[in-house]
N, C-alpha and C positions, 0 to 999 in steps of 0.2 A: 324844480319847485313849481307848484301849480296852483291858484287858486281856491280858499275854500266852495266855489262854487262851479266847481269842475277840474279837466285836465285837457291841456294844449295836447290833442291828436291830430294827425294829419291826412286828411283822406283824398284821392283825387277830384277835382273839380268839386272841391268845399264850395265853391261859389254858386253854382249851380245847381239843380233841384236832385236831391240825392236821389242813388238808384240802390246800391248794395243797400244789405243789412246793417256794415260797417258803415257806410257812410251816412246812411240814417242817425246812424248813432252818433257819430261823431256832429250830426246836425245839430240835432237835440240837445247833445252838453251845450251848444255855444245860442242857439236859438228858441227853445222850446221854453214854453215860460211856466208846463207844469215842472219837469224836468228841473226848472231853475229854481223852483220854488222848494223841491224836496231836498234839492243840493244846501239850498239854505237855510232849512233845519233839520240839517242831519240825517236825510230819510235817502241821500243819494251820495255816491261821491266817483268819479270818474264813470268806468260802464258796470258798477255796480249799486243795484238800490236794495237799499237796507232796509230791514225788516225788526224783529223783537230779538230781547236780549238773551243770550246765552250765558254771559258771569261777570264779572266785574272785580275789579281790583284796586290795589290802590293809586296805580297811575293808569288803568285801562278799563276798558270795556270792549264784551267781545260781544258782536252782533250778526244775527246770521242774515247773510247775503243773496242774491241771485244776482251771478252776469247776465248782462242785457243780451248778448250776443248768442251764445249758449245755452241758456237760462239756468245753469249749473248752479244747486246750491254751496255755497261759501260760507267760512266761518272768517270775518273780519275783527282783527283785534285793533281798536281803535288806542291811539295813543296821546294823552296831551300834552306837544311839548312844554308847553309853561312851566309844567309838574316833573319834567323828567330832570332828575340830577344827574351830577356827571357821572359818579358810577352809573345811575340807570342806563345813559346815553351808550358805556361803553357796555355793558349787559347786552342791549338791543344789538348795536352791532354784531356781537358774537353771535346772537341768537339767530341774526337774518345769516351772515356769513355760515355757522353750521349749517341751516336749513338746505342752504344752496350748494353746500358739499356732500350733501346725502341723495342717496338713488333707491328708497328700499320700500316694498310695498308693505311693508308693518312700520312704517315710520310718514308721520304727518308732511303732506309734500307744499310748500312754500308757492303760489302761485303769482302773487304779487306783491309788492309794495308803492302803497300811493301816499306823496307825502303833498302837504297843503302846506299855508304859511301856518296855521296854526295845529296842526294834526298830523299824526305819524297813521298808515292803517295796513297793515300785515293781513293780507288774503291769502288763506289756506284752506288745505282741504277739511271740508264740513263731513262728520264722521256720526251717522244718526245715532246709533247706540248710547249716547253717553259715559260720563268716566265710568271704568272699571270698579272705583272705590260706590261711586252711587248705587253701581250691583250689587256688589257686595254686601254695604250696609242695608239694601232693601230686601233681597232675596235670600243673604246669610252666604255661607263657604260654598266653594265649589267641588261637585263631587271629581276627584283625583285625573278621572281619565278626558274633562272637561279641562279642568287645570291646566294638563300637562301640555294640549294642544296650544292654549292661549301662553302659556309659558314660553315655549319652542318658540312662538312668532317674534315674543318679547328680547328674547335670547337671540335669536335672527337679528333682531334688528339693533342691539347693543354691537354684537359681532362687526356688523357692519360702520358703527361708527367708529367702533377703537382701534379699525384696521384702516381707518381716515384721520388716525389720531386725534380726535374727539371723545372730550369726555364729556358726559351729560350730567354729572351732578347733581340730578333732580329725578331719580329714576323713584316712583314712587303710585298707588293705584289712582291718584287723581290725576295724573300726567298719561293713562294707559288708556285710552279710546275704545270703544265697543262698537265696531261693523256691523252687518250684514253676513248670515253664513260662519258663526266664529271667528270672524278675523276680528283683532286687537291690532290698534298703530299705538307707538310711543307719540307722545307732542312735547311741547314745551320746552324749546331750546335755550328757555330765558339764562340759566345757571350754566351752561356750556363753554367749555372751551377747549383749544386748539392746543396741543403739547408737543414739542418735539424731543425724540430721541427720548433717553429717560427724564426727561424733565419734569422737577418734583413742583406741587402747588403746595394752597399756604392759605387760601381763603376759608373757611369754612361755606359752605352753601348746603343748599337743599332744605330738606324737610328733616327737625332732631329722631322723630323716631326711625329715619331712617337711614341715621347715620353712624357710619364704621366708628369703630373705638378709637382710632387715631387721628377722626377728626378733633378728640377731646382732649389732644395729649399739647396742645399748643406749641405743635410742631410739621414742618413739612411732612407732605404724604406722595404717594403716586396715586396716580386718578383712576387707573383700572378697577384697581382690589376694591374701592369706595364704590366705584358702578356694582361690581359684584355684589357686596354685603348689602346693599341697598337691593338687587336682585333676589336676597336670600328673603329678606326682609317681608318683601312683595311676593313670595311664594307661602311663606308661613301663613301671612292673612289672606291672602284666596286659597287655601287648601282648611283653616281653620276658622277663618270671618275675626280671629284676634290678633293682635302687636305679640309678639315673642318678647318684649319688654315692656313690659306695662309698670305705667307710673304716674302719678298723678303732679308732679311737678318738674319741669326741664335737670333740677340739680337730684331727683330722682333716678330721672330715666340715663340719665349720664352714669350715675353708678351701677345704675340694673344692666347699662351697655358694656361696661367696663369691669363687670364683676364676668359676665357674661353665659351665667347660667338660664340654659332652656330649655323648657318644659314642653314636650309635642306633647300633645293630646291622641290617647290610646286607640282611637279610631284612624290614626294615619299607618299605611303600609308602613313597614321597615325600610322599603328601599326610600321613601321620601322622609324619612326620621333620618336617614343616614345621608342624605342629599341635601340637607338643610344645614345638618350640623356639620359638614365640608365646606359648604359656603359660608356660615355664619363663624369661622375660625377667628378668634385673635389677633393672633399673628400674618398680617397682609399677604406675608411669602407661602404662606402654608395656605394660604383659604385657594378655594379650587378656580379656575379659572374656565372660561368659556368652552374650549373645549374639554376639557375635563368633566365640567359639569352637563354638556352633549350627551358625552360618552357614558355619564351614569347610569346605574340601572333604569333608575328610574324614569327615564327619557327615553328609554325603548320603545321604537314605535315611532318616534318622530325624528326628524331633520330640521335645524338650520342653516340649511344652504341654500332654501330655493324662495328668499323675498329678494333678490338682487332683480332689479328689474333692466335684464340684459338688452330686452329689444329695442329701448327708446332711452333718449335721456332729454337730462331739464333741456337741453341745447341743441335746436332746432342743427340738422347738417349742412354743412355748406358742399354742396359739390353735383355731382350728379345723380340721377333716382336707383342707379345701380348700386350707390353705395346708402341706400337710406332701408330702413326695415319696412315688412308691409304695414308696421302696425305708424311709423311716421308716416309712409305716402297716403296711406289713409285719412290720416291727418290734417295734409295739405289737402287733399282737395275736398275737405269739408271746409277748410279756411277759406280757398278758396270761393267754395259756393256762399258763406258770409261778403265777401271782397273784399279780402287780405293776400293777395298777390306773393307768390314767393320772393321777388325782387323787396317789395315791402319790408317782410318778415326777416329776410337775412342780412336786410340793412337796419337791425333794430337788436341783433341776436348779441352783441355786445353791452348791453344794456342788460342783461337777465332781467332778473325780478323787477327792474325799474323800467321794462317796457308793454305796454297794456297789448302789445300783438303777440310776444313772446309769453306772455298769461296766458295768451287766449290759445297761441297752442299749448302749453301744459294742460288747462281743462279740458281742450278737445282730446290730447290723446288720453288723459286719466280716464276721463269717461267710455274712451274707446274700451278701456283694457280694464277698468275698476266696478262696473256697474253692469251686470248684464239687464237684457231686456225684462227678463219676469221679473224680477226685484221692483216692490213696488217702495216710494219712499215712504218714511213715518213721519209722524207729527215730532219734532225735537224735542229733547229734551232740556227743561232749564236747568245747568248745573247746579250743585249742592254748592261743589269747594271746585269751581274752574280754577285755577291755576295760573296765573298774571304776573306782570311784571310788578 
């Protein structure tokens, strides 16, 4: 726990007139009086200072960021605890806890968490593009063989959490990020959770237009099949720019879901008429499953198998440089040239998300391996419908 106007870091010879970059910084939060001034209104909070807002919710606001260190920009979801109930409280949790058990470069990567006495704030990867549905609604449908790419990513990266047994529960186009170069990340862990074995749920969550027929049957479900129909759901409106159930009020769209008649529009390929309606099945046991729905025709041409991000992970190595990748030693001796010490670093690597040196390596290798050099960045965009707790 840390003060609204900064966070207790540790640098060597705090006392003394700082030399690193890191120890600059660490000056600054405790000394510097513009530094203390932005901290105390809102415009700073640990080694990152905030900037203009990206979306807003009902117990959040998301604001985009630069580390000091880095200068990497970030997408901070700021949170107030005053506002958070306890279901919220126990949401949040799931949501950090998923984040930090994923590794997939189509899925939003968790970089920090800084908590104050009065403020919760979730640092993640800041993704220029905007949501997928803001595309959508401004540009209209995607022509098939653009789709199928941003699909595949989509598909990669669900794959990758239900083999972590994680269900996302919120799989939907305002939750689906727009990169650089066609790459698409999922976000929004908020709805997620952890299942063992066949273990059935029992919440409803998500978004209604995007949800399976038996979330309406006010009975337990399995969480797969619901990620999936929500996948089908999010294929139909980027291949058409429409809902496959349309309806103009919630006890509506409940029967147009549950009657379950859908209409493709004549401009779609057959093989993606036939790809739609395998996943938008009824019956959970029958609707197609990830890889099944790979292996479709209509998926020809792409793979999800290669967003696992093999070479690094969120967890700095402990051991010697023989066992670390080039793209971590890389890593370290950019830390290093900040002055963040390996000694430092691996006595902080237990802490994950809640250590500001173990941040600081997540940005430095994300950047290593996410961003090449001619990618210039863009102006952000402010969301329509960001996506909040």
């Amino acid at each position: 726990m840390v003060g609204d106007k900064g966070i207790t870091l540790n640098a060597n010879n705090n006392n003394q007139q700082p030399g690193t970059p890191y120890e600059k910084s660490v000056h600054n939060l405790h000394h510097d009086q513009k530094w203390q001034e932005e901290a105390s209104v809102g415009k700073r909070v640990a080694l990152y200072r905030l900037q203009g807002e990206l979306g807003r919710g009902n117990f959040s606001t998301v604001k985009l960021g630069t580390h000091e260190l880095t200068k990497e920009r970030v997408a901070v979801k700021i949170l107030d605890k005053s506002k958070l109930t306890p279901k919220a409280k126990k949401m949040l949790a799931k949501e950090i806890s998923s984040m930090e058990s994923v590794h997939h470069k189509n899925i939003i990567r968790l970089f920090e968490v800084v908590e104050t006495y009065t403020k919760l704030h979730l640092v993640m990867e800041f993704v220029n593009g905007g949501e997928l549905y803001h595309r959508l609604t401004t540009d209209g449908k995607m022509k098939e063989p653009e789709a199928k790419l941003a699909f595949a990513q989509i598909l990669s990266a669900v794959k990758h959490i239900h083999e972590r047994n994680i269900i996302h529960r919120d799989i939907k186009a305002e939750n689906v990020f727009c990169g650089p170069r066609g790459i698409v990340k999922l976000g929004d862990f908020g709805f997620s959770t952890k299942v063992s074995g066949g273990e059935e749920l029992k919440t409803f969550c998500g978004s209604p237009p995007y949800a399976a027929p038996e979330l309406f049957k006010d009975d337990s479900y399995s969480g797969p099949p619901v990620d999936i129909w929500a996948l089908g759901v999010l294929l139909f409106f980027m291949l058409t720019g429409q809902m496959p159930f349309p309806a103009d009020s919630i006890a509506g769209l409940k029967r147009s879901i549950l009657l379950g008649v859908i209409t493709a529009p004549a401009h779609l390929s057959l093989p993606a008429r036939t790809l739609i309606r395998a996943i938008l099945r009824q019956n959970p046991s029958e609707r197609y499953t990830i890889d099944q729905i790979s292996s479709a025709e209509w998926m020809n041409g792409t793979s999800i198998n290669g967003g696992l991000c093999e070479s690094w992970t969120l967890t700095p190595t402990i051991g010697t440089e023989k066992e670390m990748s080039k793209e971590e030693k890389a890593a370290r001796e950019r830390l290093e040239s900040l002055g963040i010490k390996a000694e430092q670093l691996e006595a902080e690597i237990g802490k994950g998300a809640r250590s500001p040196l173990v941040a600081t390596y997540r940005i430095v290798i994300h950047r290593l391996l996410a961003i090449p050099n001619n990618v210039q960045p863009t102006k952000p965009q402010k969301s329509r419908a960001c996506a909040l707790l």
